[in-house]
Residue frames as a rotation matrix with the C-alpha (Angstrom) as fourth column:
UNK 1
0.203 -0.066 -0.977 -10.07
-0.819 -0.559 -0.132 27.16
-0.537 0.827 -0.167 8.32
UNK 2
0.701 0.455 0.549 -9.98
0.012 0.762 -0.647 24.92
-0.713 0.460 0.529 5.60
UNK 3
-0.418 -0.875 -0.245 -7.04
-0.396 -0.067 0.916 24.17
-0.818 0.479 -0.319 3.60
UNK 4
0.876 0.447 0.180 -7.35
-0.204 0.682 -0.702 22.73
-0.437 0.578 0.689 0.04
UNK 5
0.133 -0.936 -0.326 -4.16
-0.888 0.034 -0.459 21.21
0.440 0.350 -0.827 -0.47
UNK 6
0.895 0.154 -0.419 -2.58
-0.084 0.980 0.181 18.09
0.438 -0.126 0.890 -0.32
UNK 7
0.118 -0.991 0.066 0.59
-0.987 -0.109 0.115 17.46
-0.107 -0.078 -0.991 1.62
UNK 8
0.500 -0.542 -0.675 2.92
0.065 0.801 -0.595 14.71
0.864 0.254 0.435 0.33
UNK 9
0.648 -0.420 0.635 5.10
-0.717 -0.055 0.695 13.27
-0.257 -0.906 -0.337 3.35
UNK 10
0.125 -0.437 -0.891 8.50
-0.142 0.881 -0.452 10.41
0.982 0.183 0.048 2.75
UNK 11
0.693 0.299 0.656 8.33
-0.700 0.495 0.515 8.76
-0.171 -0.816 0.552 6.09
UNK 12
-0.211 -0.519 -0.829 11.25
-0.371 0.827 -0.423 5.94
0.905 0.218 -0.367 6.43
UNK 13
-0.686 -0.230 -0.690 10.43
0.489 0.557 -0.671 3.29
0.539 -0.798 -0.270 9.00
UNK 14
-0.237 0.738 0.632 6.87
-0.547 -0.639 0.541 5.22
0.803 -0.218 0.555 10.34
UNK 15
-0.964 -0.032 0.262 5.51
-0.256 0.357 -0.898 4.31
-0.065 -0.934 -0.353 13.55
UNK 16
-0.682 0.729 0.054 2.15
0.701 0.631 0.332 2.80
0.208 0.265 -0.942 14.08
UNK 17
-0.211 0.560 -0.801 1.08
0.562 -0.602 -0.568 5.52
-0.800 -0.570 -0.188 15.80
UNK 18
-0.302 0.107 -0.947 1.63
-0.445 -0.894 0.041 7.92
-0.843 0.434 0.317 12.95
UNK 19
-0.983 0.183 -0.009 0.90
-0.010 -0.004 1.000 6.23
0.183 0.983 0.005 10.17
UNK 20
0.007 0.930 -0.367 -2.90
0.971 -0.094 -0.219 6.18
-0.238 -0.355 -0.904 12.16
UNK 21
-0.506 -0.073 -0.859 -2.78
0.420 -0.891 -0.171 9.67
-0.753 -0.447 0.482 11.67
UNK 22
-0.755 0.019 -0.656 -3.00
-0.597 -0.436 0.674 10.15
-0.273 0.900 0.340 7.89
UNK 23
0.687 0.726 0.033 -6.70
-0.353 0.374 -0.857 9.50
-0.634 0.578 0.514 5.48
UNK 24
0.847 -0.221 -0.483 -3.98
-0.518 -0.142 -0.843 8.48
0.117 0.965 -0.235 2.79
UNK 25
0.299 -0.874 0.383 -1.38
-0.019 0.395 0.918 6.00
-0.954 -0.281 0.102 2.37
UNK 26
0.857 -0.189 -0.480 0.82
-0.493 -0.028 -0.870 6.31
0.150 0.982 -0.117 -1.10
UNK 27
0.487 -0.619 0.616 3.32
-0.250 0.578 0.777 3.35
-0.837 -0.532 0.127 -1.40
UNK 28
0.685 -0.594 -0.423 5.89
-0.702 -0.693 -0.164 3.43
-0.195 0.409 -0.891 -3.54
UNK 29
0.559 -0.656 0.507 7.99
0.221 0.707 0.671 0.52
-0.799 -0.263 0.541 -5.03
UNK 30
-0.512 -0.582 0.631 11.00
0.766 0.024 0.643 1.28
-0.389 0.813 0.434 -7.67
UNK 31
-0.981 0.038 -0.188 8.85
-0.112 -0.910 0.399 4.59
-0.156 0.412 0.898 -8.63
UNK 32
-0.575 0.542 -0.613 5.89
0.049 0.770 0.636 2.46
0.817 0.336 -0.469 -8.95
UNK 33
-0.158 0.857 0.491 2.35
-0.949 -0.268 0.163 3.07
0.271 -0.441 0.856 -7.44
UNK 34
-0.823 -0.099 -0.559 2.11
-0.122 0.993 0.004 -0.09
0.554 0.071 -0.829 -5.54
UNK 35
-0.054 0.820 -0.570 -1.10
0.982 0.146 0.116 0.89
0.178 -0.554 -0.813 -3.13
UNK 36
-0.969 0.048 0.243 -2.51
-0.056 -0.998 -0.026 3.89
0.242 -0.038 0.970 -2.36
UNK 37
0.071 0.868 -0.491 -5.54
0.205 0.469 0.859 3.96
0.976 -0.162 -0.145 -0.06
UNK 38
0.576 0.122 0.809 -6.70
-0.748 -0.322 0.581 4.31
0.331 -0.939 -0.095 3.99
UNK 39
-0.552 -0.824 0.126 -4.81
-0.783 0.462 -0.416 2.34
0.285 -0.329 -0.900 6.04
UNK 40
-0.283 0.557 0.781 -8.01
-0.475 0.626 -0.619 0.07
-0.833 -0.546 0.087 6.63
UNK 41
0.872 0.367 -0.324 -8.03
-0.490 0.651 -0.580 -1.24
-0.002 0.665 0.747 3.06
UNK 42
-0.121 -0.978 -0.168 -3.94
-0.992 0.127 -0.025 -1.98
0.046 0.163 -0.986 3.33
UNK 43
-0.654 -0.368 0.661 -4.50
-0.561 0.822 -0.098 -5.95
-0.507 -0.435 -0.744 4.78
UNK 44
-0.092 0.827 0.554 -7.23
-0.241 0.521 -0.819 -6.55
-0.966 -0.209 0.151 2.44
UNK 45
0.833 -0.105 -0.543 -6.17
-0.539 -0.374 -0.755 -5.22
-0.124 0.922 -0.368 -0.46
UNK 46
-0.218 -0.970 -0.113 -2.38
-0.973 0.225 -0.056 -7.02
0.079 0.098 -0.992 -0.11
UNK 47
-0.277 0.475 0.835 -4.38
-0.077 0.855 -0.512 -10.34
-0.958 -0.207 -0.201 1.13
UNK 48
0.634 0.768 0.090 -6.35
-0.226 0.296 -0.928 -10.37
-0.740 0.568 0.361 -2.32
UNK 49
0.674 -0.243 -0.697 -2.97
-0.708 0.055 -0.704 -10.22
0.209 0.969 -0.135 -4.24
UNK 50
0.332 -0.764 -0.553 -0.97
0.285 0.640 -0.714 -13.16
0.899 0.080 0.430 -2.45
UNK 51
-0.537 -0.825 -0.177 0.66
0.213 0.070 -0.975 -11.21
0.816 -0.561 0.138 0.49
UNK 52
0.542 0.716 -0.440 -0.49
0.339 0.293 0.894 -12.07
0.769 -0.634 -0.083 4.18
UNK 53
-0.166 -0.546 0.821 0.99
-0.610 -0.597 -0.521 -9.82
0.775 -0.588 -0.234 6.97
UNK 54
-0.262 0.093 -0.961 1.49
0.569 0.819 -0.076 -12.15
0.780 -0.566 -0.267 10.11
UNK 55
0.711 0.676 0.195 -0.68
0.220 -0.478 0.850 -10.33
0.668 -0.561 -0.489 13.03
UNK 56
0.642 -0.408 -0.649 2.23
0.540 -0.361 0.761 -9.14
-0.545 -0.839 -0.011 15.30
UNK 57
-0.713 -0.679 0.173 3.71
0.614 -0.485 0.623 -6.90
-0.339 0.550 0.763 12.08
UNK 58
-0.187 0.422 -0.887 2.72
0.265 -0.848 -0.459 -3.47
-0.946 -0.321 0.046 12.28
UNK 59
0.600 0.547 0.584 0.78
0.721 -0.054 -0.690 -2.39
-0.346 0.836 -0.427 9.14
UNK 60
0.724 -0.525 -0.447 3.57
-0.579 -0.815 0.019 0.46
-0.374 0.245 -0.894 9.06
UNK 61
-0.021 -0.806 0.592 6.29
-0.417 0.545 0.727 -2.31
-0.909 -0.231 -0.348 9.31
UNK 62
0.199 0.311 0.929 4.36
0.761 0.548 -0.347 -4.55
-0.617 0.776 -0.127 6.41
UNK 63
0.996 0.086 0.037 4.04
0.082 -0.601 -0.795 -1.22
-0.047 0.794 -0.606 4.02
UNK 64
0.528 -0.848 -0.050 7.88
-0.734 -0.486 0.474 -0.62
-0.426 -0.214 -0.879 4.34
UNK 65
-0.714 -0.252 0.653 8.80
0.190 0.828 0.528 -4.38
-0.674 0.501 -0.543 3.59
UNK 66
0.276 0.404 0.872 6.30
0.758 0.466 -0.456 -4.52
-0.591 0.787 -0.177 0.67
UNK 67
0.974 -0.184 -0.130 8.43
-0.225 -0.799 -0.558 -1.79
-0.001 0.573 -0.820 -1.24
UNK 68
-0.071 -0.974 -0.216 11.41
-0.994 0.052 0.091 -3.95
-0.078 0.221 -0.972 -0.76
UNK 69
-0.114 0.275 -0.955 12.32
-0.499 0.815 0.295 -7.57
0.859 0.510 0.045 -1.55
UNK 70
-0.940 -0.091 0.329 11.36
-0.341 0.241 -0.908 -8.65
0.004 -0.966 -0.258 2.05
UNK 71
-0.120 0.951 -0.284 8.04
-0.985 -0.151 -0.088 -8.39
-0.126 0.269 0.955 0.58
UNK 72
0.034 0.464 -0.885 8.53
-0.586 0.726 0.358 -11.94
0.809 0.507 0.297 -0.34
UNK 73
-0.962 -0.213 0.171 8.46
-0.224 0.256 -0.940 -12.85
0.157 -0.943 -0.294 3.27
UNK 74
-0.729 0.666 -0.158 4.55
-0.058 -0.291 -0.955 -12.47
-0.682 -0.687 0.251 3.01
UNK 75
-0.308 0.579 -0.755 3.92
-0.898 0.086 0.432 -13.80
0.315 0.811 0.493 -0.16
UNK 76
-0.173 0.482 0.859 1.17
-0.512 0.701 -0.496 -16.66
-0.842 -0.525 0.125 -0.15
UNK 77
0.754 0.266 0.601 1.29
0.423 0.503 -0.754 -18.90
-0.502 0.822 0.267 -3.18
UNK 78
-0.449 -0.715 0.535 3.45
0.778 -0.018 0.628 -18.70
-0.439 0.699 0.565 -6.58
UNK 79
0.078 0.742 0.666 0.72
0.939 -0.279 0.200 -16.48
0.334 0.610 -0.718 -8.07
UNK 80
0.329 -0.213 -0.920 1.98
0.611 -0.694 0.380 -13.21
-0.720 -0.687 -0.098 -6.05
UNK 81
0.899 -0.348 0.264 2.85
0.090 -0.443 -0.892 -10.59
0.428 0.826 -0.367 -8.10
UNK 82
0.305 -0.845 -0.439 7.13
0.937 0.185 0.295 -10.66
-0.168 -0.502 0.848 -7.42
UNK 83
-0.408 -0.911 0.063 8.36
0.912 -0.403 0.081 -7.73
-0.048 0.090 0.995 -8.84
UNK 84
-0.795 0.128 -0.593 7.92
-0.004 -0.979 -0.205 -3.51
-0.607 -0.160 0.778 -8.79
UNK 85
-0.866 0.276 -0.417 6.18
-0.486 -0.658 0.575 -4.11
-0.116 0.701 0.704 -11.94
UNK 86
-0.521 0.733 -0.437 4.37
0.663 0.670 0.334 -7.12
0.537 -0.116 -0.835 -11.14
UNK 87
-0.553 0.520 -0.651 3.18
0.701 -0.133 -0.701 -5.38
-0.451 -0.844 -0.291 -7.88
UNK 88
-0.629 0.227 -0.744 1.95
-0.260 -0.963 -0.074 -1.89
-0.733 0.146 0.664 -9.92
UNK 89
-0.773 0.271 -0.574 0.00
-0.461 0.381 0.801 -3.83
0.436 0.884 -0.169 -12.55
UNK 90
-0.621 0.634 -0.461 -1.86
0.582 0.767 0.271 -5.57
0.525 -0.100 -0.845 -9.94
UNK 91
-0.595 0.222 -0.772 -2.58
0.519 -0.628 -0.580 -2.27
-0.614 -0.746 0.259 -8.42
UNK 92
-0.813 0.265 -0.519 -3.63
-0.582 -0.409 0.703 -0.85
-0.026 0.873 0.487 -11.73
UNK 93
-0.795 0.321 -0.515 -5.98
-0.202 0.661 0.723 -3.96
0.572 0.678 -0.461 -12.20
UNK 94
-0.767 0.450 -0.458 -7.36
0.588 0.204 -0.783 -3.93
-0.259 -0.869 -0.421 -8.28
UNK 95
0.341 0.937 0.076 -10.98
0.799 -0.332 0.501 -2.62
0.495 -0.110 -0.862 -7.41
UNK 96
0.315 -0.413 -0.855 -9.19
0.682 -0.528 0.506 -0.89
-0.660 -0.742 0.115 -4.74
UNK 97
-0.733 -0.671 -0.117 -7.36
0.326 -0.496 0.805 1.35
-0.597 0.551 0.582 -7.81
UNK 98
-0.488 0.538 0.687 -10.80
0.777 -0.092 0.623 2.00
0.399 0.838 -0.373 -9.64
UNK 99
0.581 0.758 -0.298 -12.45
0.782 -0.416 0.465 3.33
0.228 -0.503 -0.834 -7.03
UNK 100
0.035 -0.580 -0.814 -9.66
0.760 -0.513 0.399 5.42
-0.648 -0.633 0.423 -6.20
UNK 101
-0.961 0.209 0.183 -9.90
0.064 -0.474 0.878 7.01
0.270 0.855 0.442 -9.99
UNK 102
-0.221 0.953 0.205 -13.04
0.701 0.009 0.713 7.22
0.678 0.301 -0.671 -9.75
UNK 103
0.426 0.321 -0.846 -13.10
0.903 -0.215 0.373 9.12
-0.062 -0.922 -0.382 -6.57
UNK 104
-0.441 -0.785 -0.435 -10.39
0.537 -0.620 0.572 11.58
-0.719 0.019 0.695 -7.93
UNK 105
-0.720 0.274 0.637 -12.48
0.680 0.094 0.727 11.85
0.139 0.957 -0.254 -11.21
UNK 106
0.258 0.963 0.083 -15.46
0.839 -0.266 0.475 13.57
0.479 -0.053 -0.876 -8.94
């Protein structure tokens, strides 16, 4: 049977396993859309704005720090966005955030 519904989940400190689980990641910083997307755009999308996850930090681990100021553990360059609002503006501004409107839009 088909559901049409969406379920919303707050997750503190997800395993890797589960966050594999879900078509949808919604990340949250200060109230602030900061990504929102499969978990296979997460390292590309954070890579294009400045922040580089070091390959033995779980993509669950990275999403958790990049909603707090730990985030700046993984910034690459001055040009990072630094703050909640910095970080939601560049989400607003990303391909990754059109297509997602767009996709909702159809």
């Amino acid at each position: 049977k088909t559901m049409l519904t969406t379920p919303v989940l707050s997750l503190l400190q997800p395993s890797p396993e589960i966050v594999k689980l879900f078509d949808e990641i919604l990340v949250l910083c200060e109230g602030r859309i900061i990504f929102q997307g499969p978990e296979s755009d997460v390292l590309e999308y954070f890579e294009s704005i400045g922040y580089i996850a070091q390959a033995s930090v779980p993509i669950a681990e990275f999403l958790v720090n990049m909603a707090t100021p730990s985030r700046s553990h993984y910034k690459n360059g001055s040009s990072a966005p630094a703050t909640a609002r910095d970080l939601a503006e560049a989400w607003m501004d990303s391909e990754y955030s059109l297509a997602k409107r767009k996709q909702t839009q159809e």
